[in-house]
N, C-alpha and C positions, 0 to 999 in steps of 0.2 A: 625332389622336384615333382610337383604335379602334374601327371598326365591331362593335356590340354587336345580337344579337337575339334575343328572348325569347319563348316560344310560351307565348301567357296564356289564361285566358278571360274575357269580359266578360259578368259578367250582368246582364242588363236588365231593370230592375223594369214590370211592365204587371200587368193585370187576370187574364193567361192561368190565371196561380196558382190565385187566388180564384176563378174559374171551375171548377176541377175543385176545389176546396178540399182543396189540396196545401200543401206549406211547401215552399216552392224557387224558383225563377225562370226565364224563359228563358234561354238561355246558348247563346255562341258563343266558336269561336275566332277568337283576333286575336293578330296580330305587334304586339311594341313594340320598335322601333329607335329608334336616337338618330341623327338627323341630322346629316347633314354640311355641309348651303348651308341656305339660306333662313332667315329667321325664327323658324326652332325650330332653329338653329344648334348642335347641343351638347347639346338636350336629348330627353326621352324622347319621342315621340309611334307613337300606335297605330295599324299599318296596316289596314284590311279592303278586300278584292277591289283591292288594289294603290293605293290610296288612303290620305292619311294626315288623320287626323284629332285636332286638337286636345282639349282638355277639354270645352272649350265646344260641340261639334261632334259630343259622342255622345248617343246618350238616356239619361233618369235609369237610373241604375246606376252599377256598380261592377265594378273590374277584379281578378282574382284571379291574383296575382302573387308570385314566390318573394321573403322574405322579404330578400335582398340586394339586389332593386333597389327596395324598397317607398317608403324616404326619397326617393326619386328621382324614382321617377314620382306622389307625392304632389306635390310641390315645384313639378313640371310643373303640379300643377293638377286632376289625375284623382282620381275617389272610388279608393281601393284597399284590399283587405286581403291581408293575408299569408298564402299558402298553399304547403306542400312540391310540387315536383316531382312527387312520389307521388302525394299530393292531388289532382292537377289530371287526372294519368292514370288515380287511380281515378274521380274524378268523369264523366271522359268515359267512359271505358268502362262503365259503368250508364248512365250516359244517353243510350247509344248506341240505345236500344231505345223512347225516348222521346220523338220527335219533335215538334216543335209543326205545327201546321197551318195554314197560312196567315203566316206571320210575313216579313217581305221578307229576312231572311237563309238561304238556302236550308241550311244546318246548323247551324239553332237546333235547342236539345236543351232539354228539361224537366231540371233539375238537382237534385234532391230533398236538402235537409239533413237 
């Protein structure tokens, strides 16, 4: 199996939003590789700060991911929707100025749709 790795964003739904009464969420970047040993053998799982985390194992949200691995890391288990390459660099780059305050990811961004 070929090692495979994808630079996504996870957004995570909390209160932050509705507190400035925004439409968007907070959001971080996260690696999703597919594993080569253990128990997620073969499939997609998300890494953050070099840790890898299951489905079950992130907070309510959702991962924004290009449109060819989307079946996949669905399958896996993760909330996901399909977003271009572009997408993901334009998204960050606006929200690069948009920092959250307090959040335990230390490059959590406000993401504005």
């Amino acid at each position: 199996m070929k090692q495979k790795n994808y630079k996504v964003i996870f957004s995570e739904f909390d209160g932050y939003c509705e507190t400035l009464d925004r439409n968007g969420c907070v959001s971080y970047p996260v690696t999703i590789t597919w594993t080569q040993e253990g128990r997620h053998y073969g499939k997609p799982v998300v890494i953050i700060f070099g840790g890898s985390r299951a489905a079950d194992e992130l907070p309510a949200g959702e991962l924004q991911v290009p449109f060819e691995i989307l079946d996949e890391v669905r399958q896996a288990g993760y909330n996901a929707q399909p977003v271009t390459s572009t997408e993901i660099r334009d998204y960050w780059q606006r929200a690069r100025r948009l920092s959250v305050k307090d959040h335990w990811h230390p490059e959590a961004r406000l993401i504005q749709y």
